[in-house]
C-alpha positions as CSV (number, residue, x, y, z in Angstrom):
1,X,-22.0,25.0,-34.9
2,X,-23.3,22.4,-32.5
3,X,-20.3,20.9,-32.5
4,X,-18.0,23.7,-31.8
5,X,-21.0,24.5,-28.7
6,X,-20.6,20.8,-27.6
7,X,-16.6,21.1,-28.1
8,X,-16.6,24.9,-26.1
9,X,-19.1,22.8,-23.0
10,X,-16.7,19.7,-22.7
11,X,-13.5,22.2,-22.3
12,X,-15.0,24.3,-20.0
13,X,-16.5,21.4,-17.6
14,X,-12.8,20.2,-17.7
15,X,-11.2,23.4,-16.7
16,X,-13.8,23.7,-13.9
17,X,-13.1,19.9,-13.1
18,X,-9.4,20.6,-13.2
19,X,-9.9,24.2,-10.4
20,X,-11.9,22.4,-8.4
21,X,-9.4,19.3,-7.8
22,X,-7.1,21.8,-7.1
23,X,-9.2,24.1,-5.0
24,X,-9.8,20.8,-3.1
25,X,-6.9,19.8,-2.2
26,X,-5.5,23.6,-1.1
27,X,-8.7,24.1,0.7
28,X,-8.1,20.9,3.0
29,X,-4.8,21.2,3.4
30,X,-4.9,24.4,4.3
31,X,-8.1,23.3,7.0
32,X,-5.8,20.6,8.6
33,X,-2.8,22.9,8.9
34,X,-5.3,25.6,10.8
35,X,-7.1,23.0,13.2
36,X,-3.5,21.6,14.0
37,X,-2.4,25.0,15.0
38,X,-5.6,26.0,16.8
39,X,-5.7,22.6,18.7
40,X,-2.0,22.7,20.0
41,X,-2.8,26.6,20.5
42,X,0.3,27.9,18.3
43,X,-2.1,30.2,16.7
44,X,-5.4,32.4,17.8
45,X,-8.2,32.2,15.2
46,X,-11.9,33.6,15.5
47,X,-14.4,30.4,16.1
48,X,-16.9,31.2,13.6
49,X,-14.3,32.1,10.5
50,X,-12.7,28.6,11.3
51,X,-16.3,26.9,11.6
52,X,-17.1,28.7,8.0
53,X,-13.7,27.8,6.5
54,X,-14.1,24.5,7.6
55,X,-17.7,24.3,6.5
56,X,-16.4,25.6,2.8
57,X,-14.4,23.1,2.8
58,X,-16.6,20.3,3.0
59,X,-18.7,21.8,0.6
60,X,-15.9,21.9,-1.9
61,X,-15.2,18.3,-1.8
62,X,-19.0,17.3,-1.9
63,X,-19.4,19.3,-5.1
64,X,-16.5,17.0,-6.1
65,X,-18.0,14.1,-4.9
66,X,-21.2,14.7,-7.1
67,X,-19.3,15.1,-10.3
68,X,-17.2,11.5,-9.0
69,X,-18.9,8.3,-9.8
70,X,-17.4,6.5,-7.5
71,X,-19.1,5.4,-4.5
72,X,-15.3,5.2,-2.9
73,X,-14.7,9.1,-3.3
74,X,-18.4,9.3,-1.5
75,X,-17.6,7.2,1.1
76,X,-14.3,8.7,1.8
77,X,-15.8,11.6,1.7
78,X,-18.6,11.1,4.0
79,X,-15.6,10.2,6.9
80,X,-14.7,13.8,6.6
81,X,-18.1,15.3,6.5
82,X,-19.0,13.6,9.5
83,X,-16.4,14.3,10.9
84,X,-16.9,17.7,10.8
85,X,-20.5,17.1,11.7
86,X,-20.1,15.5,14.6
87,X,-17.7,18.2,15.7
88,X,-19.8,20.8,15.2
89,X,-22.8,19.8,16.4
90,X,-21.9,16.7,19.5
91,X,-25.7,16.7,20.5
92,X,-27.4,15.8,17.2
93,X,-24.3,13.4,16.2
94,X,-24.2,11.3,19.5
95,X,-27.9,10.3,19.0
96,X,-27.1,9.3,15.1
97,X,-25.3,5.5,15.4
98,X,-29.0,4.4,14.5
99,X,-27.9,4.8,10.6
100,X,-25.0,3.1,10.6
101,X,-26.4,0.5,12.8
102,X,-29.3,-0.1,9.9
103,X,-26.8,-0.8,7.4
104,X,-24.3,-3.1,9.4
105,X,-27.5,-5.2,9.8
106,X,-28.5,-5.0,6.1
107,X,-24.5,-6.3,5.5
108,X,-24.7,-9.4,8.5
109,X,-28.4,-10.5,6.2
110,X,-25.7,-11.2,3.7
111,X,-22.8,-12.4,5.0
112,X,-24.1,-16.0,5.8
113,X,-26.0,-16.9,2.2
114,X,-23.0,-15.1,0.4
115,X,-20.5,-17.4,2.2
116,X,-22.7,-20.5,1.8
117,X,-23.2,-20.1,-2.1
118,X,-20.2,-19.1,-3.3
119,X,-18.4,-21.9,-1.1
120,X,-20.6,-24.7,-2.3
121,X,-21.0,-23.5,-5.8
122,X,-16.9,-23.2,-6.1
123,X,-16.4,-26.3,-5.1
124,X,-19.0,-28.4,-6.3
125,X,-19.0,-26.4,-9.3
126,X,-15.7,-27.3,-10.3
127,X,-15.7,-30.8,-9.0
128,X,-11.7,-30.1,-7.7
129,X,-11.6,-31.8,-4.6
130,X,-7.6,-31.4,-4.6
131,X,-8.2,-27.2,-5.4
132,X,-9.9,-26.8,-1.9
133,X,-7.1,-29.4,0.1
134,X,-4.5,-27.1,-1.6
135,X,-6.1,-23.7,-0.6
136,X,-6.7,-25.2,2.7
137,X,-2.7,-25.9,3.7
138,X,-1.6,-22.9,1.9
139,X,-4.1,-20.5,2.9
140,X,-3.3,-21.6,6.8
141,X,0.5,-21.7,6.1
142,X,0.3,-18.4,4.7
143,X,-1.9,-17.2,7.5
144,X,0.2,-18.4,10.3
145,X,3.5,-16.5,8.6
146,X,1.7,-13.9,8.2
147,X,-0.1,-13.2,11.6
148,X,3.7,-14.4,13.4
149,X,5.0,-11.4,11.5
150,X,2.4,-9.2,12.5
151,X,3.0,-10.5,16.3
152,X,6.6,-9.5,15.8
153,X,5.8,-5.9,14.4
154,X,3.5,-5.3,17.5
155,X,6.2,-6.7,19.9
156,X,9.0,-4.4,18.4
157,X,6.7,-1.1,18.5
158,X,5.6,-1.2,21.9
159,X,8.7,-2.3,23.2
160,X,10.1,1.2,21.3
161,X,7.8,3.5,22.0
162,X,6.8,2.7,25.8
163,X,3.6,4.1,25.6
164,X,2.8,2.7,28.7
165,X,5.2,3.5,31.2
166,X,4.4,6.2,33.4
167,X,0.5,6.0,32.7
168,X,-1.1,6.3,35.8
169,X,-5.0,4.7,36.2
170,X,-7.8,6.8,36.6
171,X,-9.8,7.0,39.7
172,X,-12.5,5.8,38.9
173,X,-10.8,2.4,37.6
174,X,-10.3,1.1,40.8
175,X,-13.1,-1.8,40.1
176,X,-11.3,-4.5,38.1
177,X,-12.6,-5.7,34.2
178,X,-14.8,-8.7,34.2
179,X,-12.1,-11.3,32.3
180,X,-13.0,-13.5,30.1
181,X,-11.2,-17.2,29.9
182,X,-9.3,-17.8,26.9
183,X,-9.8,-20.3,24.4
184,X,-7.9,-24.0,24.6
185,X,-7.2,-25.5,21.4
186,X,-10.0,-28.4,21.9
187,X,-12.0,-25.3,23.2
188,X,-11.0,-23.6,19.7
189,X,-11.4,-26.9,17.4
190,X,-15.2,-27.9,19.1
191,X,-16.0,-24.4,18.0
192,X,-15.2,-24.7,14.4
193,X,-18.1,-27.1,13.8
194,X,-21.7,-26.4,13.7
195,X,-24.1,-28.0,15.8
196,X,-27.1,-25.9,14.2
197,X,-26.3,-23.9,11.3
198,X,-29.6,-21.8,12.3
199,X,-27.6,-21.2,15.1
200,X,-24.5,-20.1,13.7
201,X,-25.9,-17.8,11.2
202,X,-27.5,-15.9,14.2
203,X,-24.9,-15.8,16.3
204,X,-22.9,-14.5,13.3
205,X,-20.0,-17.3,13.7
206,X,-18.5,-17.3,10.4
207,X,-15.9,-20.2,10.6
208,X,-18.9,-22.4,11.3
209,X,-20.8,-21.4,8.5
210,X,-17.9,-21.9,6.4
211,X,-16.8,-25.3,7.9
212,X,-20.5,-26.3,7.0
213,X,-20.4,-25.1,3.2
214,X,-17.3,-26.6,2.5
215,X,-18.8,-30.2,3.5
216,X,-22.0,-29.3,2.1
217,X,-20.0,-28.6,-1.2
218,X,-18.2,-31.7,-0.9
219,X,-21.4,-33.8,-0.7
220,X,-22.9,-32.1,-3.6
221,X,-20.3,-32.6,-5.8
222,X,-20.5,-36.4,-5.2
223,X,-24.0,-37.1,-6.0
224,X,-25.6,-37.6,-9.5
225,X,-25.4,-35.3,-11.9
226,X,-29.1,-34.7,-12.0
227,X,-29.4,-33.5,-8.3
228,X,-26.0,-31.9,-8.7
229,X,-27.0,-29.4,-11.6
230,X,-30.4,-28.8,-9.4
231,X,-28.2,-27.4,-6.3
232,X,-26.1,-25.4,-8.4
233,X,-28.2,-23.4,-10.2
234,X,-29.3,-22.8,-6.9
235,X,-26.2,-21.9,-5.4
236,X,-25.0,-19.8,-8.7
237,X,-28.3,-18.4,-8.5
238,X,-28.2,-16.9,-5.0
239,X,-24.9,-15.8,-5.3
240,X,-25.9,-13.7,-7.7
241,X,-28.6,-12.5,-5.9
242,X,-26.5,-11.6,-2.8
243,X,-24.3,-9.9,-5.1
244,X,-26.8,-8.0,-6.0
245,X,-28.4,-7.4,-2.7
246,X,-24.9,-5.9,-1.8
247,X,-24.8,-3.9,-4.5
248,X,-28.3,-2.0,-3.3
249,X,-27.0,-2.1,0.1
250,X,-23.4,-0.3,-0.5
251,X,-25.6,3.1,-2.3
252,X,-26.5,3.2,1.9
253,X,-23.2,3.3,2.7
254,X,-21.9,6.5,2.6
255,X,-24.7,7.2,4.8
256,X,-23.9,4.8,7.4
257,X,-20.4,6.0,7.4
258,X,-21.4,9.6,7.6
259,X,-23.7,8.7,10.8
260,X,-20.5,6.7,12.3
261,X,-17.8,9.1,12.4
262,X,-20.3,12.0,13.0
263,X,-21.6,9.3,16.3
264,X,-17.5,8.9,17.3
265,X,-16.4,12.4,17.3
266,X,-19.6,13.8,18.8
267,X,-19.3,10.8,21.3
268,X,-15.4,11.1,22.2
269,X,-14.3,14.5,20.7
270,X,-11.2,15.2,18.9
271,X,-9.2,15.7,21.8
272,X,-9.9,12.5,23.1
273,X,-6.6,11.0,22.6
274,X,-5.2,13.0,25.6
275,X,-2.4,11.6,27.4
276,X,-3.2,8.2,25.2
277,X,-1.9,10.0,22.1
278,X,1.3,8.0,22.3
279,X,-0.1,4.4,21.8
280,X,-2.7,5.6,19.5
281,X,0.5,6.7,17.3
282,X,2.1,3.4,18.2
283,X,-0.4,1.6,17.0
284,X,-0.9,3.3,13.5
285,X,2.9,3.0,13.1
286,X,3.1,-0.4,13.6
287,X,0.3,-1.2,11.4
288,X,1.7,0.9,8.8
289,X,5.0,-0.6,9.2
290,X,3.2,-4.0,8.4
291,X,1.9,-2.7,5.3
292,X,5.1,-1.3,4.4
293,X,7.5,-4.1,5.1
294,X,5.4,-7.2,4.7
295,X,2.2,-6.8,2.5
296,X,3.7,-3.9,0.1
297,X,7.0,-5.7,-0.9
298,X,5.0,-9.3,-0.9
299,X,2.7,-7.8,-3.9
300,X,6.0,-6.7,-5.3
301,X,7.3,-9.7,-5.6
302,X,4.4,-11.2,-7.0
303,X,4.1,-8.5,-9.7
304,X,0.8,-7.0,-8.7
305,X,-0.1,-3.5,-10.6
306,X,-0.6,-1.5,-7.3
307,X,-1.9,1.2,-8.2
308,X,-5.2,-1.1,-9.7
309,X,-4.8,-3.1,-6.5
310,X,-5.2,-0.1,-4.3
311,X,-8.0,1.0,-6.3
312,X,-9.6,-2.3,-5.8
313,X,-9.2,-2.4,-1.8
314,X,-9.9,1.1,-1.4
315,X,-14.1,0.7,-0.8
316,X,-13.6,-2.0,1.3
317,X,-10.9,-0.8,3.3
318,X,-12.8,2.5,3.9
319,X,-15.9,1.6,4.8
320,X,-14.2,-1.1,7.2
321,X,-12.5,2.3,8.8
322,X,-15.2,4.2,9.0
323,X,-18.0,1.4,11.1
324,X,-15.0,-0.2,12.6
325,X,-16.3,-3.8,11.5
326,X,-14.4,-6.0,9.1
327,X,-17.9,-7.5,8.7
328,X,-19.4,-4.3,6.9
329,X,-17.0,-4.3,4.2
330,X,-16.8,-8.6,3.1
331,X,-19.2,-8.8,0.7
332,X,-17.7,-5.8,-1.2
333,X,-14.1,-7.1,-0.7
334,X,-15.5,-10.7,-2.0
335,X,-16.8,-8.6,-5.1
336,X,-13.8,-6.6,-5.6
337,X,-11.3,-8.9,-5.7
338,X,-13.3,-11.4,-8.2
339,X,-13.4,-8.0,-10.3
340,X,-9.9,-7.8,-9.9
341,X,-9.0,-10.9,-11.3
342,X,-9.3,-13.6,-8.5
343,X,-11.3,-15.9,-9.5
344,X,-14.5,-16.8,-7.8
345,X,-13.9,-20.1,-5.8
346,X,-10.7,-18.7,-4.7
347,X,-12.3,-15.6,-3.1
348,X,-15.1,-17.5,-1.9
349,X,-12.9,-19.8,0.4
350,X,-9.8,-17.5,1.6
351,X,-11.8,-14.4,2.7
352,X,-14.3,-16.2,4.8
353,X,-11.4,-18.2,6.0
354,X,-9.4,-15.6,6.4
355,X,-11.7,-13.9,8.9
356,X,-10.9,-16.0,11.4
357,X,-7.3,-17.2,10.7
358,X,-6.2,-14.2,9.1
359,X,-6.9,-11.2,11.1
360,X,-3.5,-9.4,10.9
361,X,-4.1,-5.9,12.5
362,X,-6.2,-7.5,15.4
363,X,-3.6,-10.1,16.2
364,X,-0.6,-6.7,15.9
365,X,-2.6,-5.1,18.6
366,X,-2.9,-7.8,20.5
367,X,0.5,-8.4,21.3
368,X,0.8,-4.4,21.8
369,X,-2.0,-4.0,23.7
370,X,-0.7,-6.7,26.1
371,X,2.6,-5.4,27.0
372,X,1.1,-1.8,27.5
373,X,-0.9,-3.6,29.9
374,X,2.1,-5.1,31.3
375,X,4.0,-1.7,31.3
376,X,0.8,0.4,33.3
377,X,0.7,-2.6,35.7
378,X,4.8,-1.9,36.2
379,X,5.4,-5.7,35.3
380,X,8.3,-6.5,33.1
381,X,7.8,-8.9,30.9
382,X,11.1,-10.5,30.0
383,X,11.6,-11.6,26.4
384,X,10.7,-15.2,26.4
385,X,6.9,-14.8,28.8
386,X,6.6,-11.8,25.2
387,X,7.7,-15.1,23.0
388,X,5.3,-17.3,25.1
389,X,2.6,-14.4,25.0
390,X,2.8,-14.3,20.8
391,X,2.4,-18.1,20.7
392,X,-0.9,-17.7,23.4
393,X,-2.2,-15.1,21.1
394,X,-1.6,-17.3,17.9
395,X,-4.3,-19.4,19.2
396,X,-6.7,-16.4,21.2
397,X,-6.6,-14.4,18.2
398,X,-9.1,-17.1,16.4
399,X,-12.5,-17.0,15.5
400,X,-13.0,-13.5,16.5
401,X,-14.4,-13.1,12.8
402,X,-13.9,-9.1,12.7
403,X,-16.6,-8.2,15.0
404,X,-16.1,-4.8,16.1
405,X,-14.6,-4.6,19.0
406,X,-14.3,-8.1,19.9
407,X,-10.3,-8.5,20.6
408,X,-11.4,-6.6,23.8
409,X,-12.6,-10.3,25.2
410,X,-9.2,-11.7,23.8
411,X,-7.3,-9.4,25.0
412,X,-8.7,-10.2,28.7
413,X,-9.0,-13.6,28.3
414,X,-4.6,-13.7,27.4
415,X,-3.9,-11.3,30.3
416,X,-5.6,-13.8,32.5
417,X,-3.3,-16.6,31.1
418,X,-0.5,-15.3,32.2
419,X,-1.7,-13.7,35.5
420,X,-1.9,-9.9,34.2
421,X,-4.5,-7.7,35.7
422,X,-6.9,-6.5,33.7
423,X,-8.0,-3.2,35.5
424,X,-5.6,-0.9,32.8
425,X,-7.7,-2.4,30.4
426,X,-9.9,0.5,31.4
427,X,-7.3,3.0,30.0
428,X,-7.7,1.6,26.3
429,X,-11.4,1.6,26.1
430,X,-11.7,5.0,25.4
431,X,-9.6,5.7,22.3
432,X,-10.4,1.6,21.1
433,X,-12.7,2.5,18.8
434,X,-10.6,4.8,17.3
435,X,-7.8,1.7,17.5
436,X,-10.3,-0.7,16.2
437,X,-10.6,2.0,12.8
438,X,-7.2,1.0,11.9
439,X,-7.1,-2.7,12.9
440,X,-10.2,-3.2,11.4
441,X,-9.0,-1.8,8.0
442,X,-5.4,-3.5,8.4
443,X,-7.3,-6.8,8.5
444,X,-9.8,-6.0,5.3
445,X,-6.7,-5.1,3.8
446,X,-4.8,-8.4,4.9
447,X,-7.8,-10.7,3.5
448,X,-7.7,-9.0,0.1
449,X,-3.7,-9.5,-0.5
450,X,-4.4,-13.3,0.6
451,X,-7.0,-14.0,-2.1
452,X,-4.0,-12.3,-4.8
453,X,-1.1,-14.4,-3.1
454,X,-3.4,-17.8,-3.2
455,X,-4.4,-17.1,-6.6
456,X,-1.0,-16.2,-8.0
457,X,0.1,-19.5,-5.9
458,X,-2.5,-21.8,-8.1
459,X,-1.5,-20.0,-11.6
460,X,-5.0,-18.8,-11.8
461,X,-5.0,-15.1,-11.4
462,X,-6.3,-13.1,-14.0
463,X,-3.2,-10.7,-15.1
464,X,-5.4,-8.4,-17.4
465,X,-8.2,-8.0,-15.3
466,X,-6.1,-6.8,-12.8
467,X,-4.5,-4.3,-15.0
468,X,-8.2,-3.3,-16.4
469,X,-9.4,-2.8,-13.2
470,X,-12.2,-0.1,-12.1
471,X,-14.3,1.0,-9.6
472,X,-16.6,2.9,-11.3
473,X,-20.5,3.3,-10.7
C-alpha cells in the first residue's frame, strides 16, 4: 500500500512538473509577443490585465525555480523578475543597486587570494617549470588570434550596419568627454609588475597579482622540501577555503542580480534604446556572430560535448550579464571549469590571464564603437587608419581586467590616438550598460573556451568529467 501511495505521489509531482514547464514556456512566450505588440503599438491592451499577465508570469516561473536546484535557473530567473520589477515599480528599483553592489564586493574579497593560491599552488605543486612556459606562449598566441578575430568581426558589423551615420548629437553634448591617454607599450609592460602587492589587490589590478604569484610559485618550488610542503598546504588550504567562500557567496547571487536589472530598467527604461536601437542590434549580432563562427566551430573541432559545456558556462555567463562585471562571475567560472574537466593549474593560470589578454567582446566593441564614433563625427575612416585602429586597440584593450565599464577610458584614450573627437562618446553612454551585458558575458564566455582549448592543447583534459558534467545544488 505504501508503495503504490509513494508510486501514485512521484507520478503526479511529475505530471505537475511536466504542465508547469509547459505552462512556462507558453506563458512567456505569449508575455513577450504582447509587450512587443504593445510597445511598437500594433495592438491596444488594458494596463492592468497586461501588468497581471505579466505578474502571472513571473510567478509561474518562480514556482519553477523552487522545484529547480539549480542556482543557474534562479539566477536566470531573477534577470526576468527584475526585470519586471524594475519596470513596474522605477522608484523603489532605482534606489536598489545597493544589493548588487554588496555582493560584487563580497566577489572582489575573493578574487585576489583565489588567484594567488591556486597560481602558486599549481605551479609549485607540480614542480613543472616547462607546463607554465608552455601555457604562457600558447595561452598569448591563442589570445592574440583570437582577440584579431574579434577586431575583424567588429570592423565588418559596423561597417554593414552604419549605425552611426545620420545620428545627430544631442544638445546638451556640446561640452566635449574628458579623454584619457592611451597606453604605450613600456606604459603597458611597467604596469604588469607590482610594486606593492597591497596595492594591487586594492586597486583590483589583476595582471599584477598574477604576475606576482607566478614568481612567487616559482620561488617556492625551488626551495627545500621542508619549507616547500609548509607553503603548500597553505596555498591548497586557502584555495579551498576561497572555494568555499564563493560557494556561500553565489546563494547571494540571485539576489544581487535581481537588484541589478530591477536598478537598470527602473534607471533607463525599456524604451531606452530609442534611435540607438540600431548599434545596440549591431552589437549583439556581431558578438553572436563571434560565438557562432569562431568559439562554436573551435569547440567542434576539439570534440567538446556542448551541450555539458553550455551547462558549465551558463552560471557564470549569467551572472556576468546580469552585474555587467566579468569580475562577479571568475571565481565561479574558475570552479566550473575545474568541475568540467580542466584541471586545476590550468584554470588557475589562463582565466586570470585571460582577463587581461583575453577580453574578446570588449576588444569587438572597441573597434565598433570607434568607427560609430568616426561615422557621428562624419569622418571616414579609410580601410588602412581601420587596420591601423585594430592594431592600436590590440595593445589599448589590455589590462582592463573586466571591470564594468572600463573600455569607456579605452575607448577615449584610442579616439585621441588618432585625433577623433570624443564628444559622440556621449551618445553611447546611455545604452553602455546595456552593451557592457553582452560584452561582459561574451568575455566570461571567451575565458572559459580558453581554459578547454589549453587543456585539450597539453593532453590533459578530462574527457569523462566533461561528459559527467552537472550543475546541480
Amino acid at each position: 500500500m505504501k508503495v503504490f501511495i509513494l508510486y501514485t505521489y512521484i507520478l503526479i509531482m511529475n505530471k505537475i512538473s511536466k504542465y508547469l514547464n509547459l505552462s512556462c514556456i507558453i506563458v512567456s512566450s505569449i508575455t513577450v509577443l504582447l509587450f512587443v505588440l504593445v510597445s511598437y503599438h500594433i495592438v491596444s491592451i488594458d494596463s492592468t490585465f497586461f501588468t497581471f499577465f505579466r505578474n502571472f508570469n513571473v510567478i509561474l516561473i518562480l514556482l519553477y525555480a523552487i522545484r529547480s536546484k539549480s542556482l543557474t535557473v534562479w539566477i536566470l530567473i531573477s534577470i526576468v523578475a527584475g526585470a519586471e520589477f524594475g519596470y513596474d515599480f522605477p522608484s523603489i528599483a532605482i534606489n536598489m543597486q545597493f544589493l548588487s553592489d554588496i555582493f560584487l564586493r563580497m566577489i572582489k574579497t575573493i578574487i585576489a587570494p583565489l588567484i594567488f593560491a591556486t597560481l602558486v599552488n599549481g605551479i609549485a605543486g607540480h614542480r613543472d617549470l616547462k607546463l607554465i612556459g608552455r601555457l604562457g606562449w600558447k595561452s598569448i598566441l591563442y589570445f592574440e588570434i583570437v582577440s584579431t578575430l574579434a577586431l575583424v568581426i567588429g570592423l565588418f558589423a559596423i561597417n554593414i550596419s552604419r549605425a552611426g551615420v545620420g545620428l545627430v548629437l544631442p544638445a546638451d553634448a556640446a561640452a566635449p568627454i574628458a579623454a584619457v591617454k592611451a597606453h604605450s607599450w613600456s606604459a603597458f609592460l611597467l604596469n604588469m609588475f607590482p610594486e606593492n602587492i597591497a596595492k594591487s589587490i586594492f586597486d583590483g589590478n589583476i595582471l599584477q597579482v598574477v604576475v606576482f604569484s607566478i614568481i612567487f610559485g616559482i620561488a617556492i618550488a625551488q626551495i627545500a622540501e621542508r619549507y616547500r610542503g609548509t607553503m603548500l598546504r597553505f596555498t591548497e588550504g586557502l584555495a579551498e577555503t576561497m572555494f568555499k567562500f564563493t560557494n556561500m557567496v553565489m546563494y547571494f547571487a540571485p539576489v544581487a542580480v535581481f537588484a541589478a536589472m530591477a536598478f537598470t530598467i527602473g534607471h533607463l527604461g525599456l524604451d531606452v534604446l530609442g534611435n540607438l536601437l540600431k548599434l545596440l542590434a549591431t552589437l549583439y549580432v556581431a558578438l553572436f556572430s563571434f560565438l557562432l563562427l569562431v568559439i562554436f566551430p573551435l569547440l567542434l573541432f576539439l570534440k567538446v560535448p556542448i551541450k555539458k559545456f553550455l551547462l558549465a558556462i551558463s552560471e557564470p555567463a549569467s551572472i556576468a550579464f546580469a552585474t555587467a562585471n566579468s569580475e562577479s562571475a571568475l571565481p565561479s567560472a574558475m570552479e566550473f571549469m575545474e568541475r568540467f574537466g580542466v584541471p586545476r593549474n590550468v584554470v588557475a593560470f589562463v582565466i586570470p590571464t585571460g582577463y587581461s589578454f583575453n577580453l574578446d567582446g570588449t576588444t569587438l566593441y572597441l573597434s565598433l564603437a570607434c568607427v560609430f564614433v568616426s561615422q557621428v563625427a562624419g569622418v571616414d575612416l579609410s580601410v588602412s587608419e581601420q587596420i591601423a585602429m585594430c592594431l592600436v586597440l590590440m595593445l589599448t584593450s589590455k589590462g582592463v581586467a573586466g571591470v564594468s565599464r572600463a573600455s569607456l577610458v579605452v575607448l577615449l584614450g584610442t579616439l585621441t590616438t588618432f585625433g577623433l573627437p570624443s564628444t559622440p562618446v556621449f551618445l553611447l553612454l546611455g545604452i553602455d550598460v546595456l552593451m557592457d551585458m553582452a560584452r561582459t558575458t561574451v568575455n566570461v564566455i571567451g575565458n572559459c573556451t580558453a581554459t578547454v582549448v589549453m587543456a585539450k592543447w597539453e593532453n590533459v583534459f578530462d574527457e569523462e568529467k566533461a561528459r559527467n558534467f552537472t550543475n546541480e545544488i
